[in-house]
Every structure is written in C-alpha cells, then in structure tokens.
C-alpha positions in Angstrom: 0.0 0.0 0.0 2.7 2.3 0.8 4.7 1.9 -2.2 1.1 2.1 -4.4 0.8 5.6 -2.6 4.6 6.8 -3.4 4.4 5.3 -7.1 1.4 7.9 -7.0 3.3 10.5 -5.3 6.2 10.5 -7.8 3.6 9.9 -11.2 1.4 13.1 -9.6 4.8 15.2 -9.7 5.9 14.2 -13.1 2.6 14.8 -14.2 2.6 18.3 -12.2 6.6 19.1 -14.2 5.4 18.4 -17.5 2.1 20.2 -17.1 4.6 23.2 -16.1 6.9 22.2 -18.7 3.8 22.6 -21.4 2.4 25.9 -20.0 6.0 27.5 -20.2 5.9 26.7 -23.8 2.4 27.8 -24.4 3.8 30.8 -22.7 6.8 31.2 -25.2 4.9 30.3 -28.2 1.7 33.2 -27.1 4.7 35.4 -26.9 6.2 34.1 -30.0 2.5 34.7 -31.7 2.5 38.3 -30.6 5.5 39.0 -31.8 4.7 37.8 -35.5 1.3 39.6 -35.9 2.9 42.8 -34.6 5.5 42.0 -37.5 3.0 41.2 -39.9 0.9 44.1 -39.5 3.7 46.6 -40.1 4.9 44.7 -42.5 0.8 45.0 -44.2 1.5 48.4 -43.4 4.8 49.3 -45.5 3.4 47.3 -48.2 -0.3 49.5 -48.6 1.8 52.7 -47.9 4.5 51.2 -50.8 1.2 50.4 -53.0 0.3 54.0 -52.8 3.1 55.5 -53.5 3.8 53.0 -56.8 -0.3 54.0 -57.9 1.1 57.6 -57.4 4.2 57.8 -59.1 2.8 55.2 -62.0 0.0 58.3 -62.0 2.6 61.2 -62.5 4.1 59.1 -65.0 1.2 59.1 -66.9 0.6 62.4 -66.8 3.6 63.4 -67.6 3.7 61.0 -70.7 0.6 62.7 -71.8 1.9 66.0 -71.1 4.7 65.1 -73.4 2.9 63.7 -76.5 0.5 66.8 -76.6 3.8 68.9 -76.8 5.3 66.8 -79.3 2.0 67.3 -81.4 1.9 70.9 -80.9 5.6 71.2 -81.7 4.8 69.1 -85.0 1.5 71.6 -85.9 3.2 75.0 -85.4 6.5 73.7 -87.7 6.2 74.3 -91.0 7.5 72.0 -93.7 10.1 74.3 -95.9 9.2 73.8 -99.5 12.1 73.5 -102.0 
C-alpha cells in the first residue's frame, strides 16, 4: 500500500513538471505569436503605404507621358514644312 501511494506520489509530480513544462511553452509560443502579428501588420502596413506611393508615381508618370505627346503634337503643328 505504501509503495502504491509513493508510485502515486512521484507519477502526480511528473505529471505536475510536464504540465509546467507545457504551460511555459504555451507561454513562449503566445509570446512568439505576438511577436509575429505585430510584425506582420507593419509589414501590411509598409506594403499598402508602398502600393500608394507606386499608384502615385505610375499616376505622374502618366501624366507626364501625356503631357509630353500633346507637346510633341503641338511642336509638330506649329513647324512648317520648308518647300524646295
């Protein structure tokens, strides 16, 4: 009977270590967790702010393309062709 009770004993404090064990890693790995989403929404972050700037520049590019071709057009309209 005794030894049934210290068999018990010793199985209820292994059980009771790797219980700790397990919620020190839970622990670590919430931590761990936390860490990445904090990561991954300034990362989500840069990347919308980087998306903006590219719609905005490809914008101004545009523009300034267009800008460009109307002055070549004009330039063509106002020069006269010299006649020989």
């Amino acid at each position: 009977m005794i030894s049934q009770s210290e068999d018990d004993k010793k199985n209820q404090a292994r059980l009771q270590d790797t219980v700790n064990s397990l919620e020190s890693k839970i622990k670590v790995f919430k931590k761990q967790i936390e860490q990445a989403e904090e990561i991954a929404a300034a990362n989500l972050s840069k990347y919308r702010r980087t998306q903006i700037e590219l719609d905005d520049a490809t914008k101004r590019a545009d523009e300034a393309e267009n800008r460009r071709a109307k002055s070549r057009a004009q330039n063509r309209s106002t020069v006269t062709p010299q006649v020989n």
